[in-house]
N, C-alpha and C positions, 0 to 999 in steps of 0.2 A: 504494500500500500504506500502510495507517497502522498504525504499529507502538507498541502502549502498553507503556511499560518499568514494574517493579516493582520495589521493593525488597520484603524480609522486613515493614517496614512497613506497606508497604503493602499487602501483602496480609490485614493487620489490623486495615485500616480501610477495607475494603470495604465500603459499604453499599447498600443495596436501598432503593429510593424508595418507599414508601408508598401511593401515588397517581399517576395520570395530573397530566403538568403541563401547564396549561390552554394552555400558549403555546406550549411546543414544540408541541402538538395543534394548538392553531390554523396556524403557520405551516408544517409538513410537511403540514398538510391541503391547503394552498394548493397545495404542490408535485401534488399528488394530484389533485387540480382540474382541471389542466393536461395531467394525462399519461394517456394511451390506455390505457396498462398497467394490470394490475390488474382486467380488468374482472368478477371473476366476487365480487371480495370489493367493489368499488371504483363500478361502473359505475353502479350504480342511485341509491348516493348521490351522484355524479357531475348526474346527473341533474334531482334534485330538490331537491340543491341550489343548484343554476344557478338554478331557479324562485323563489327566495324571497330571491336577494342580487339589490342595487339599488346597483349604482355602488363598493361597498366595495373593488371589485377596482385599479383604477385606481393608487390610493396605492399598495397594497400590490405592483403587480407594478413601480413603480420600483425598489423595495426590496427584492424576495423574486425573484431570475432563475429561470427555469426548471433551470438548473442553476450548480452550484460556490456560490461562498461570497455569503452573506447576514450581516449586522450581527449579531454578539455579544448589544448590547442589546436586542433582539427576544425573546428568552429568557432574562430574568433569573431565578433561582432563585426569585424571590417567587412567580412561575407556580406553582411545586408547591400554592401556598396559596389559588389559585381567581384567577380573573379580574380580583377588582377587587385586589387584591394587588399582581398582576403588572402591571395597567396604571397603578398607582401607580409602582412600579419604572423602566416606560418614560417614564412623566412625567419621573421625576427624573432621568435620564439627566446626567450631565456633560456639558456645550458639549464640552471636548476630546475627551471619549471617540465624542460624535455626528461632530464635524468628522474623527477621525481613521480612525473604522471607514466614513465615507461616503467617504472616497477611497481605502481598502481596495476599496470596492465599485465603485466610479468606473475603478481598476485594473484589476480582475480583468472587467469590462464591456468595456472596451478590447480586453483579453487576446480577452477571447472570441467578442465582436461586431462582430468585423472588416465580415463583411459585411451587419449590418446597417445600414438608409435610416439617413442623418445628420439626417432629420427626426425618428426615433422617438428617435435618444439625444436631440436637444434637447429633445426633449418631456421624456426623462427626469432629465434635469438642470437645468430647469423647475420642475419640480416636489419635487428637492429640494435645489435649494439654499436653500428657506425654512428648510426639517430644519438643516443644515448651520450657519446661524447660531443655533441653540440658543436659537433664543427658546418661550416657553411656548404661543403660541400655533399652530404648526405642530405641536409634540409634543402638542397636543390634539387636534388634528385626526387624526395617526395612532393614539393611543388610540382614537379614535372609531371609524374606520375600522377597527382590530383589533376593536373590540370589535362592531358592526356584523357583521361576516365569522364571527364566532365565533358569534353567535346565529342566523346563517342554515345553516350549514355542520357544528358540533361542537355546541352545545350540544343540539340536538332528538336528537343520537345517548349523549348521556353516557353515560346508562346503560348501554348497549350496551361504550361505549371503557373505562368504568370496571369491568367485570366482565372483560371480558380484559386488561386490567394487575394486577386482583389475581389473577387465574387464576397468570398467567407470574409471579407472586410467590410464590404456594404453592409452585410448581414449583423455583423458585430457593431458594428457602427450605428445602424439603426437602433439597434436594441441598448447600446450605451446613453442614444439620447431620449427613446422612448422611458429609459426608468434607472439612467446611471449607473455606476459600477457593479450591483447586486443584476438588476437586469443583465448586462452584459456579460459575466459569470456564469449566471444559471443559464444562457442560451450556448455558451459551447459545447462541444459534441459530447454523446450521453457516456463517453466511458471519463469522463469531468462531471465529477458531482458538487454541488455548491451548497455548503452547510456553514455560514457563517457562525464562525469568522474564519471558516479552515476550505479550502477544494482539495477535493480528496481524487485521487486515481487509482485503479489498480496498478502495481507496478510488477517489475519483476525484483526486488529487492524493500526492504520496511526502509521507509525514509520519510524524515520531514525536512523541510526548509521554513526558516522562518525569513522573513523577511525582514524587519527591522527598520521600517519608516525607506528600505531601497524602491520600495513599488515594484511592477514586476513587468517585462515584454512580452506578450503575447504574439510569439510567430506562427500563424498556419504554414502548414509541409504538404506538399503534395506527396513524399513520400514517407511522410510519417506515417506508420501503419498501426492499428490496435492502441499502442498507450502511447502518453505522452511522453517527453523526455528532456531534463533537468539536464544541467551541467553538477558533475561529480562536486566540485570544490566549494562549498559553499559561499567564500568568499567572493566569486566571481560575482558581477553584475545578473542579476536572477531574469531567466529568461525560461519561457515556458514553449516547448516545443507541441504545438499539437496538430494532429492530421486534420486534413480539408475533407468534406464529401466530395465523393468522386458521380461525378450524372455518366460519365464516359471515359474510353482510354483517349488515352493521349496520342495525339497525331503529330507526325515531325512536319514542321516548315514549313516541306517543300510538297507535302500531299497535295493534291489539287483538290480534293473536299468536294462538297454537292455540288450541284449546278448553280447555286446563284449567282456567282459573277458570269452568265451568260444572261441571267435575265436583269440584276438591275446596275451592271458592271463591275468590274472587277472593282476601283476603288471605292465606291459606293459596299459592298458588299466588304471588302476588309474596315470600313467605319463602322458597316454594324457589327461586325463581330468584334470589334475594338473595344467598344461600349460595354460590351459584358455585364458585367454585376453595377454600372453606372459610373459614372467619370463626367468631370469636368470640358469644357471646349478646350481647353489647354493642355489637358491630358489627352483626350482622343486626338491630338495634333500630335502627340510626339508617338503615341502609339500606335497609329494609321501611318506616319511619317510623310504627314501632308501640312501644309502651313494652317495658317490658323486661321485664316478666311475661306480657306476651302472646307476647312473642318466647319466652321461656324453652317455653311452654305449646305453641304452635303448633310446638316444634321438639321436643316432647316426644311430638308425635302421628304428626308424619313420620316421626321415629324409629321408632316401632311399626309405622307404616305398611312399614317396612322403606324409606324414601324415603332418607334419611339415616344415619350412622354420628354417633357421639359421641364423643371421646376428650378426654382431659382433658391440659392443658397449661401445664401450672405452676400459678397460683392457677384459670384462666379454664380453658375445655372449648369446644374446636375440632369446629364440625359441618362435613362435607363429605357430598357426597351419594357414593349407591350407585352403579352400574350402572341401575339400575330409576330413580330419580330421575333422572338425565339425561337417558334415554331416552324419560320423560314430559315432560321439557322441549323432546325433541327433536323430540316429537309423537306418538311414537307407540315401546310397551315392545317392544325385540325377544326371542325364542321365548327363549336364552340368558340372557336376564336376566329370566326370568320361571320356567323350569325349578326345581326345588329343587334341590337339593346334595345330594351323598351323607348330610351330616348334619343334613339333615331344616331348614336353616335358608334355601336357595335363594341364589340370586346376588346377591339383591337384599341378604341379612345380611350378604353376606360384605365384607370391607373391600380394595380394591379394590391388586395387589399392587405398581402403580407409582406409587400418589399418586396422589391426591384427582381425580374424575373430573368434568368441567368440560362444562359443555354447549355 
């Protein structure tokens, strides 16, 4: 069980992450890699990206077990800020912090791998006791090899990870302002249970953390799977890793996807699936990768289209799609979302009555 304590505090300085962070993504993808489960969200990427990694696996499963605990410095907070951030962060790692969390890991190996061949730990202790003496060139080498693993496995799905973390952001976001930090608690996913003043999870080890007036980050994972996941040290800034709902698998890039860019064109059809879980004109401009008059224009036509709702939100004006715009993203409008409405404006005007409708 892991049980997060709160003060009044800290329920004050609850924040919501912004962004997928590129490292926890990569190293919960590794877990994902591994495990049979999962196959209906999991399996196809599973698949194909087995096909395109070359050896990156090696390093990383010294370091990364199949289960229980993995090194701190793996996911430094710089992750939220994109790849080459965070592998700056793992660069610069402290010798004691690398020496101390590699015999945490060395530990909890022992603990767990009783009965595995005393060939495969040598191999794995081989290979990092170069890590361990905290020289730059072995922490190049796991840079590399993170980063290697990240362009075969996470980065050809981005798109895909980065529209359901802002998805379960709307989502959280709404319910923060409908009823504050207790609302936005009890609405994360039901293996988080919210029994104030404490959220409780199943874990795979008895753990609390208290927090201590630090507040706490809330990151949604696309690859977080079943439980959430704490950083080992307590002292570290308190981040809560928790899995997103998954509606579908993940598609890379360069899919070509339904037919709608034949019917209401290609860049028109990547604004609305830009929109996802809701964003600003500002934000659908750097996420469509179209300026900001075009974005403004192209969301002024959806809107009529009945695709989209408009609501205005402080200085900026938050577009989310309809009923009818999802269901185009989905491939295809169901009868409900196409019917009109008693007052003459159909399903598709109507604004949607539990938040913002996500494809």
């Amino acid at each position: 069980m892991l049980r997060v304590h709160f003060s009044g505090v800290d329920l004050s300085r609850i924040r919501l992450s912004d962004r997928p962070d590129a490292l926890w993504e990569t190293v919960l993808s590794f877990h994902r890699l591994r495990d049979r489960r999962g196959a209906k969200v999991f399996g196809e990427w599973r698949r194909e990206s087995r096909t395109r990694l070359n050896g990156e696996t090696r390093l990383l499963a010294s370091l990364i077990p199949n289960r229980g605990y993995f090194p701190d410095f793996l996911t430094p907070r710089e992750g939220a800020r994109g790849m080459d951030k965070g592998l700056e962060a793992v660069r610069a790692t402290a010798p004691e912090r690398l020496r101390a969390e590699l015999a945490l890991l060395a530990a909890s190996r022992r603990a767990d791998d009783r009965t595995s061949p005393s060939s495969a730990a040598a191999s794995t202790h081989q290979r990092l006791a170069p890590l361990a003496g905290g020289r730059g060139e072995p922490l190049a080498r796991l840079a590399g090899a993170l980063r290697g693993y990240h362009r075969a496995t996470v980065e050809p799905y981005w798109p895909h990870i980065q529209a359901r973390i802002e998805a379960d952001r709307a989502a959280r976001g709404r319910a923060l302002l409908d009823g504050g930090a207790d609302e936005l608690l009890a609405s994360l996913p039901p293996m988080l249970r919210w029994r104030p003043p404490v959220l409780e999870a199943d874990y795979p080890v008895d753990r609390d953390l208290y927090l201590r007036g630090r507040g706490l980050l809330l990151q949604p994972s696309f690859f977080c799977r079943g439980t959430p996941v704490v950083y080992r040290d307590p002292q570290l800034p308190p981040v809560l890793v928790y899995p997103v709902t998954h509606a579908d698998a993940p598609v890379p890039v360069d899919d070509p996807g339904p037919p709608l860019g034949r019917l209401v064109g290609h860049t028109r059809s990547t604004v609305l699936g830009a929109i996802g879980g809701g964003c600003t004109t500002s934000e659908l401009a750097r996420r469509a990768a179209v300026s900001l008059a075009s974005a403004s224009q192209h969301a002024c036509v959806l809107r009529e289209a009945g695709l989209i709702v408009t609501l205005r939100h402080g200085n900026a004006v938050l577009h989310t799609l309809t009923p009818l715009g999802a269901a185009l993203l989905r491939g295809g409008a169901t009868a409900e979302a196409l019917v009109p409405s008693s007052d003459g404006t159909g399903a598709a005007g109507r604004q949607p009555r539990n938040g913002p409708v996500t494809s």
